[in-house]
MITIRO-989393 format. One line per 10 residues: their letters; for each residue x, y, z of C-alpha. Coordinates in Angstrom, 3 decimals. Layout:
<sites>
a	X/Y/Z  ...
</sites>
This chain:
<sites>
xxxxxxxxxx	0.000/0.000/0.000  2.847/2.421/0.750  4.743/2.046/-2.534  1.569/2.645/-4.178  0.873/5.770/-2.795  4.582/6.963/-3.997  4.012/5.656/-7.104  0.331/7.427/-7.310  2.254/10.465/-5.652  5.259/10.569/-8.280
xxxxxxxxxx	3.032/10.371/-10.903  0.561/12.931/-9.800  4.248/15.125/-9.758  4.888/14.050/-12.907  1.712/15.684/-14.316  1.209/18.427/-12.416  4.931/19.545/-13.631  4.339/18.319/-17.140  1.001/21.131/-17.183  2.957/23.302/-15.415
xxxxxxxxxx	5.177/23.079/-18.911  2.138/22.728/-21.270  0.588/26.061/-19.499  3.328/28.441/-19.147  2.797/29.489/-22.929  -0.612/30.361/-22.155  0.102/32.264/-18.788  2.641/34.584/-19.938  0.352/35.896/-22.604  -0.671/39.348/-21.825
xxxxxxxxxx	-4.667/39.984/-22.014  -5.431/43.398/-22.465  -8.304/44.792/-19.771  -11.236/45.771/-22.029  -12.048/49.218/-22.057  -14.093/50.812/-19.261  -17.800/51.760/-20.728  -19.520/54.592/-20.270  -21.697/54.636/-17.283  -25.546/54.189/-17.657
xxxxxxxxxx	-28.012/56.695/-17.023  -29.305/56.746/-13.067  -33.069/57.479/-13.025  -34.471/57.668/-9.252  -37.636/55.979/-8.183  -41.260/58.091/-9.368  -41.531/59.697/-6.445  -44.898/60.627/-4.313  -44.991/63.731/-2.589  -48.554/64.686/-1.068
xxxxxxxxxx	-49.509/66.864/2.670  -51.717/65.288/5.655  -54.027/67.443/6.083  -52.267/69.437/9.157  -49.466/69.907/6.128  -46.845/67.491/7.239  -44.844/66.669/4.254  -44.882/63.438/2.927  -42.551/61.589/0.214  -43.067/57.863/-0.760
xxxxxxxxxx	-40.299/56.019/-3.024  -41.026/52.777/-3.797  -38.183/50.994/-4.410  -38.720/47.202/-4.137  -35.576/45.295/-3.909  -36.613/43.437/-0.896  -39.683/43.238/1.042  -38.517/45.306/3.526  -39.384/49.626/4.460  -37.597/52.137/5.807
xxxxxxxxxx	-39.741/55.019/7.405  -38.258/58.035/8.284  -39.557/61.120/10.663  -37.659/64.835/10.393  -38.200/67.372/12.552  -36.526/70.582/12.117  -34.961/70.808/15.263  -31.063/70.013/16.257  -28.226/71.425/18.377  -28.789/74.699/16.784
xxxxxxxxxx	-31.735/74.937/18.947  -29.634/74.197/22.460  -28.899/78.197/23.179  -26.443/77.653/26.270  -27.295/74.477/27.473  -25.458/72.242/24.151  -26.282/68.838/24.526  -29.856/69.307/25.555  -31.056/68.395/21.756  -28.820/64.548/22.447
xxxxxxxxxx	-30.462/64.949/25.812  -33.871/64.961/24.927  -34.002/62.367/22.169  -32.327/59.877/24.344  -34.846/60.131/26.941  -37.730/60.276/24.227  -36.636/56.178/23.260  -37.131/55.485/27.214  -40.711/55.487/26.972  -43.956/56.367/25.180
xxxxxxxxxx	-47.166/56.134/25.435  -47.932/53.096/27.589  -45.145/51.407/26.838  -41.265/51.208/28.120  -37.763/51.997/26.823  -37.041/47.855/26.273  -41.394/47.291/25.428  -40.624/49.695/22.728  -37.067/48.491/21.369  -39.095/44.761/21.773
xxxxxxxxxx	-42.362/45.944/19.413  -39.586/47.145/16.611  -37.911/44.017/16.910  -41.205/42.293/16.458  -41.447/44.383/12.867  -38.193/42.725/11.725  -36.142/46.030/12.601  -35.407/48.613/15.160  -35.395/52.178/15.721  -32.524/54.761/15.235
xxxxxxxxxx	-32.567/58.421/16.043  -29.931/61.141/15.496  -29.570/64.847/16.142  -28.135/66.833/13.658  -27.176/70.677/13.308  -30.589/71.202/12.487  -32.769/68.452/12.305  -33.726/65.451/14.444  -34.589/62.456/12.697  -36.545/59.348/14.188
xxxxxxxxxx	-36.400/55.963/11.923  -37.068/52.322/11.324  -36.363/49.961/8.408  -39.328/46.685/8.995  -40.975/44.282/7.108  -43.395/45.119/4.741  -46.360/43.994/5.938  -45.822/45.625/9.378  -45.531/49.518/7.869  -48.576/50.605/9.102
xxxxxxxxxx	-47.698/49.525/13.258  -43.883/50.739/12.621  -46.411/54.450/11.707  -48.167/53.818/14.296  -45.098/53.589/16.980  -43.306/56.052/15.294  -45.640/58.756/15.833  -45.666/57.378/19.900  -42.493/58.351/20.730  -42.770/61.759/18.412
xxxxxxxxxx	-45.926/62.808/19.920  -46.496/61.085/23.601  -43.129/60.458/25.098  -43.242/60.009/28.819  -39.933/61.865/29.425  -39.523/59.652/32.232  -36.774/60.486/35.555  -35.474/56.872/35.741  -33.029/57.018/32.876  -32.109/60.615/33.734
xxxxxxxxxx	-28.756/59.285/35.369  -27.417/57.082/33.237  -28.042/59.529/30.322  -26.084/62.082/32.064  -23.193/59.518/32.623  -23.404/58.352/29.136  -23.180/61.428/28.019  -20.039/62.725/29.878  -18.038/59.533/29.449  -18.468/60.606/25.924
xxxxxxxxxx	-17.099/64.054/26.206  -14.629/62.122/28.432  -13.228/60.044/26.119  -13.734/62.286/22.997  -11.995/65.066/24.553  -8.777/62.792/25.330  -7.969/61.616/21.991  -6.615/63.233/19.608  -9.505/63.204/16.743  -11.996/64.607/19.413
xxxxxxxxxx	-9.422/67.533/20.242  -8.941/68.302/16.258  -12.704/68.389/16.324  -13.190/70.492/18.982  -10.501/73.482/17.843  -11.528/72.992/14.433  -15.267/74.234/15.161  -14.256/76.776/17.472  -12.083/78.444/15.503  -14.740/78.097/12.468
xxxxxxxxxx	-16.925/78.820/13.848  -17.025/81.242/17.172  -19.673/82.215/19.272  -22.019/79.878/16.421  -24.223/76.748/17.545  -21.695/74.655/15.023  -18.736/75.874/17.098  -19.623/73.726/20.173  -18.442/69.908/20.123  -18.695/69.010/23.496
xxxxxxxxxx	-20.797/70.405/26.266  -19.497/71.245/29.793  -19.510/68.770/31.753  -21.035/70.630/34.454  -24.040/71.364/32.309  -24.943/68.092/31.191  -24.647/66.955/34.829  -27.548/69.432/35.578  -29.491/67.942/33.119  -33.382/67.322/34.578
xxxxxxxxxx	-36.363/65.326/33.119  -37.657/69.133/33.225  -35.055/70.199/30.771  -36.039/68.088/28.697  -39.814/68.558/28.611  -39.411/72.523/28.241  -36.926/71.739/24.916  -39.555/69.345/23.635  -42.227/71.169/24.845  -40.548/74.735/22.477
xxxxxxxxxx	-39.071/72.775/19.843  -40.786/69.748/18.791  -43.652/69.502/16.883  -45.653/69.413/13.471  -44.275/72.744/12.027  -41.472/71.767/8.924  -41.881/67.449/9.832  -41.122/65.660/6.787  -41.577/61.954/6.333  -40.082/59.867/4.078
xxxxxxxxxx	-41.392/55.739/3.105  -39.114/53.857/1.068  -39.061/50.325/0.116  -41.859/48.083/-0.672  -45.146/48.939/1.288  -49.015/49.411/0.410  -49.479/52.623/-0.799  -53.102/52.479/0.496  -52.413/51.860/3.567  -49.731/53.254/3.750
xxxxxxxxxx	-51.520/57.157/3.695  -54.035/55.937/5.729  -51.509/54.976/8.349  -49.932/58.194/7.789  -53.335/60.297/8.537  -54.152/58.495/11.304  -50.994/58.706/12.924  -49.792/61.873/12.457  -52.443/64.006/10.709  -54.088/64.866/14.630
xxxxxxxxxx	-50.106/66.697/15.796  -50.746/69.987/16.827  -48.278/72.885/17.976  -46.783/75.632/17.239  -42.834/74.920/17.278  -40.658/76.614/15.149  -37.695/75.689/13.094  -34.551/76.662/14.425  -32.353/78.645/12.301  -28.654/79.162/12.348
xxxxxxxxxx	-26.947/82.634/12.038  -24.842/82.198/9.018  -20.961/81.174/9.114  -18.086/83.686/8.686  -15.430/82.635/5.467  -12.589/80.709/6.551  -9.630/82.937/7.439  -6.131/82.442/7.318  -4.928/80.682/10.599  -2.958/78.651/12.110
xxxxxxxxxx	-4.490/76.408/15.386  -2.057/74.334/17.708  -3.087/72.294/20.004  -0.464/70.694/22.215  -0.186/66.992/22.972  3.318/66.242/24.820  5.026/63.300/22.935  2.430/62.323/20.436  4.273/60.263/18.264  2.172/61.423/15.383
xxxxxxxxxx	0.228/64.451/14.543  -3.328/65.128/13.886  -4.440/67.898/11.420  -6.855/69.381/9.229  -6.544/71.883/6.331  -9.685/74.018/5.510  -10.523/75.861/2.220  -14.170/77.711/1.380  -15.726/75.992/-1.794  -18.732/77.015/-3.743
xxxxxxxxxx	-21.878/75.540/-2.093  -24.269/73.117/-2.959  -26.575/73.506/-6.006  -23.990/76.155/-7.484  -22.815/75.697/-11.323  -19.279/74.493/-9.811  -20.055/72.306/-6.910  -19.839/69.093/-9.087  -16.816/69.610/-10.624  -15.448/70.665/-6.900
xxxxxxxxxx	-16.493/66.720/-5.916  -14.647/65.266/-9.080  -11.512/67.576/-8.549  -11.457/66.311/-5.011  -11.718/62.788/-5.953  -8.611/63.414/-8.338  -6.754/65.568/-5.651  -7.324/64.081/-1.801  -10.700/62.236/-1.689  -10.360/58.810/-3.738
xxxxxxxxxx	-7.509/56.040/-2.444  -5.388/56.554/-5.213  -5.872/60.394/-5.545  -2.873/62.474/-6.083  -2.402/63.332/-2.430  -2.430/60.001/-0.935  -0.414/58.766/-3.234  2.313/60.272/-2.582  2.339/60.958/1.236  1.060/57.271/2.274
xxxxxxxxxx	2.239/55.158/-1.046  5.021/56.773/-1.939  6.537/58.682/1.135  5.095/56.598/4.373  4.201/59.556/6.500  0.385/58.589/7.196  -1.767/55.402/6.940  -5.477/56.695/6.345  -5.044/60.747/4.826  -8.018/61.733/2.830
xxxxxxxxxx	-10.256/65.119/1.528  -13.644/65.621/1.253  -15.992/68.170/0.171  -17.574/69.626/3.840  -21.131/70.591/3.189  -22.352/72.374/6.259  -24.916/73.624/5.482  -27.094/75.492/2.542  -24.832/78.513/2.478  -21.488/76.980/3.908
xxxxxxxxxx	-19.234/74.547/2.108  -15.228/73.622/2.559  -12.571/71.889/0.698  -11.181/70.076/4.131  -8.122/67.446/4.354  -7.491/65.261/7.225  -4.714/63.122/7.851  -2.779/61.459/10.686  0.751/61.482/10.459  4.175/60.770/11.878
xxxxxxxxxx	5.202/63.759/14.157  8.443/63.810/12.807  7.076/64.074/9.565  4.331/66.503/9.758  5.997/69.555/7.764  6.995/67.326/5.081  3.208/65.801/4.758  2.270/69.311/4.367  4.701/70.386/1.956  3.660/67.825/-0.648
xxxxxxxxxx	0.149/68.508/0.257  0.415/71.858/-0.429  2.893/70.828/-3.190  0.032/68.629/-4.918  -2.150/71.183/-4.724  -0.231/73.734/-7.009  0.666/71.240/-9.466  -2.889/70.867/-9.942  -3.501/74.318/-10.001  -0.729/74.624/-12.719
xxxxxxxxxx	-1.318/71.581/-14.438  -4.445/70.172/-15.819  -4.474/66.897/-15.227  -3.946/64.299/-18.227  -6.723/62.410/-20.367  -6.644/59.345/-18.305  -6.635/61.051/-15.149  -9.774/63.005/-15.882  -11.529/59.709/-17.302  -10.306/57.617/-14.100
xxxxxxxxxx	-11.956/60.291/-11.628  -15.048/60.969/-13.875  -16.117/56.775/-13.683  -14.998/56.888/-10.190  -17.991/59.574/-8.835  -20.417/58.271/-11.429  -19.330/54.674/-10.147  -19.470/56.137/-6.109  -22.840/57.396/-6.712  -24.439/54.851/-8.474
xxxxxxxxxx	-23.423/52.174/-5.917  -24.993/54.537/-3.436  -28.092/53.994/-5.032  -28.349/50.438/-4.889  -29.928/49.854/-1.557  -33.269/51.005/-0.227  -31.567/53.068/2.549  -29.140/54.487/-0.021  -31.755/55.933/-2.678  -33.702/57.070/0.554
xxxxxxxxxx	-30.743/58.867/1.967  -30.330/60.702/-1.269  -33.742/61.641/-1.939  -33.840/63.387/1.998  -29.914/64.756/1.559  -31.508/66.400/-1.487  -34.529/67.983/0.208  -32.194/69.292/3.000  -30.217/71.109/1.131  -32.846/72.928/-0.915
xxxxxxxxxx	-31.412/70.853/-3.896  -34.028/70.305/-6.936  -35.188/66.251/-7.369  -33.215/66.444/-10.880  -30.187/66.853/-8.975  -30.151/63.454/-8.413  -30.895/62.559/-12.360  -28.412/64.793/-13.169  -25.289/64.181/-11.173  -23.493/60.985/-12.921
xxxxxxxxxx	-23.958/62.759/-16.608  -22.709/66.123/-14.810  -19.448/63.978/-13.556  -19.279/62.876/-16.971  -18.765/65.922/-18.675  -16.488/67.361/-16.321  -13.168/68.145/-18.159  -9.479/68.210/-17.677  -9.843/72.052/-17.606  -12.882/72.051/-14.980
xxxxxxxxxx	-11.034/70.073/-12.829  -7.841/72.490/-13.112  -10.159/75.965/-12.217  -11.235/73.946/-9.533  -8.306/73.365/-7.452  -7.284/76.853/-8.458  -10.613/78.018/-6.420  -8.610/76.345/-3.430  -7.038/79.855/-2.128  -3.962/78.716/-0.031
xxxxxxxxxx	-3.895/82.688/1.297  -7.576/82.212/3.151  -6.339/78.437/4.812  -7.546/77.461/8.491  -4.899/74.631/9.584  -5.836/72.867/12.931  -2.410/70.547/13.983  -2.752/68.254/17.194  0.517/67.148/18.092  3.727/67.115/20.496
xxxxxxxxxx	4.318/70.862/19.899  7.792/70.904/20.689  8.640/68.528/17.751  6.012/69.678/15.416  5.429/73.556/15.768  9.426/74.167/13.836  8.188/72.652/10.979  5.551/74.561/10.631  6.895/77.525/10.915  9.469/76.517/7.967
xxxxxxxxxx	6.716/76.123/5.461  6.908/79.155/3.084  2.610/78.796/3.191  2.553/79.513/6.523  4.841/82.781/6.676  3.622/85.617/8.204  0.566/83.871/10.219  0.236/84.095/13.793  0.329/80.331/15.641  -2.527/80.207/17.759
xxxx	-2.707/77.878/20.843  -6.298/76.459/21.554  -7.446/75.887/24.801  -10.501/74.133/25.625
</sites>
């Protein structure tokens, strides 16, 4: 038996080598990729937009991938509303999921479990948004809850405490590493003496936080006035409305939106804040960008892909790839709000290396600003947004998110038709005015770091001549 399992063995050798011959012919041939097409026109959803008849705004997309619907609730409402108690918005929310109605915190995370889903909530700069994603037959009770905790939360005092202690082991931990400090001298120095220039309450505050507190915010800022909701999915239209009306249709008050005082234009500064022996550096670089809806916003979003934004973009690419000095850098187009927008980079890099990451940073950003960039470049960036997009689109909770990002931002429905051709036909030359729109001379730089190692090579950088170093303190 054992010399037949050599001889079996050798002669499985014996083949595998003698295809290993036959098929190196065939291996070393070179098959040319075929060419990348051009992408295919996006067309949303037909979308239904109707009022209940106390003139909540209502949107249905049907979208049936899976029998499954997401229904959102948007109240008009966020931190901008918290005067000088921040936090109370996060505050009030989180003790609105404790209890509604007749039922509790855990009866009401059961009943959306029951549905197939659960419930999510966030508070935003300006809105407050409740939502579920549940099976399709159980729309009409996910309405029906919904509208519970929106319109009869209890508010109770049990929770109170371990809100409060929730909350400040956040602000805790947020405010000791070294994202959460970048964060929190980035806003204030956007943004002083504004509602977005506050990251993290005072401690002392959100200890005083009361059940009471949280009724009077309620009580001023939440109601009917500017709620939009948003189905999505697969769901009985029918029903669907009637669910609506019945559930919502009765909410009374007289809240009002609140509205934040516009933002100042970034300014040229430079904002330390000190981190004894960090062994790398935090920062991020802030330019002023054309906002949302203008004739140049797209081809601001393809020029960052090409510049900072996509994994092989020009920036990355040369400070992670090719010189090592940070693992995860990246740009993005900050939209703030309707009438603020920013050209922002972020990286985190070695401390010792933190004026040189800038340098080709800033270094990347001229030679675009010199240079258009070549044929392939411009084709590469225009499939990747069209690409980015249109994967965005293939989930329910993707088209949804679109259709309410769009609606936010005072941003026609076409918009979202309109974006992969308007990626398309971006050119070499867009892309080039573009980055030349990023004005180096009106730059807010926020660096986190060991200050010691990190604040000489800043003050080498010709960019940063003749700017006073400021040092946050929180």
């Amino acid at each position: 038996m054992m010399n037949r399992l050599k001889s079996s063995a050798a002669a499985l050798g014996l083949s595998v080598a003698l295809a290993s011959v036959v098929a190196t012919p065939v291996l070393a041939q070179v098959v040319p990729m075929p060419a990348v097409g051009r992408p295919k026109a996006v067309a949303m959803p037909q979308m239904e937009d109707f009022q209940l008849s106390n003139g909540i705004k209502v949107t249905f997309i049907p979208y049936e991938v899976v029998p499954k619907a997401i229904v959102y609730v948007g109240i008009p409402t966020g931190s901008n509303a918290d005067g000088d108690k921040a936090w109370l918005s996060d505050f009030t929310v989180s003790l609105m999921r404790e209890g509604a109605g007749n039922l509790s915190g855990a009866q009401l995370s059961e009943a959306f479990a029951d549905m197939g889903g659960a419930m999510s909530s966030g508070v935003g700069n300006d809105r407050t948004n409740f939502q579920t994603t549940v099976l399709s037959e159980r729309v009409t009770d996910a309405i029906d809850l919904l509208s519970t905790i929106v319109r009869q939360p209890t508010l109770p005092q049990e929770p109170v405490e371990r809100i409060r202690q929730g909350m400040l082991r956040s602000i805790a931990i947020g405010k000791s590493q070294a994202s959460g400090q970048l964060s929190e001298a980035y806003a204030a120095t956007l943004y002083p003496n504004h509602p977005y220039g506050v990251v993290y309450a005072d401690p002392a505050v959100v200890g005083s936080f009361t059940a009471e507190d949280a009724k009077a915010f309620y009580g001023d800022h939440i109601g009917p006035n500017g709620v939009q909701i948003y189905v999505g999915g697969t769901f009985n239209n029918a029903a669907t409305k009637a669910a609506l009306e019945r559930a919502f249709g009765s909410w009374r008050g007289n809240n009002q939106p609140a509205v934040a005082p516009a933002t100042a234009p970034v300014a040229r500064r430079v904002v330390l804040v000190n981190r004894p022996n960090a062994v790398q550096s935090t920062f991020r670089l802030a330019v002023d960008v054309p906002v949302l809806g203008s004739p140049d916003a797209i081809k601001y979003e393809v020029m960052d892909s090409l510049l900072g934004g996509a994994f092989n973009s020009r920036i990355t690419t040369n400070i992670r790839e090719d010189k090592g000095y940070a693992y995860s850098p990246g740009s993005s187009i900050e939209n703030i709000d309707k009438r603020t927008s920013h050209w922002v980079y972020d990286a985190d890099v070695t401390a010792a290396n933190t004026g040189d990451a800038l340098k080709e940073i800033f270094s990347e950003i001229r030679r675009l600003q010199s240079e258009a960039p070549t044929a392939a470049e411009t084709t590469g960036t225009q499939n990747y947004n069209a690409g980015i997009y249109t994967l965005g689109l293939g989930s329910t909770s993707g088209a949804i998110g679109k259709v309410i990002w769009a609606d936010r931002n005072g941003l026609p429905r076409s918009y979202l038709d309109a974006f992969v051709p308007a990626a398309m036909a971006v050119t070499a030359q867009d892309i080039q005015r573009a980055a030349q729109g990023l004005d180096l001379s009106k730059m807010t730089l926020v660096v986190v770091g060991d200050l010691e190692t990190v604040r000489p090579q800043l003050e080498a950088l010709p960019e940063l001549q003749g700017v006073t170093f400021e040092v946050f303190q929180p």
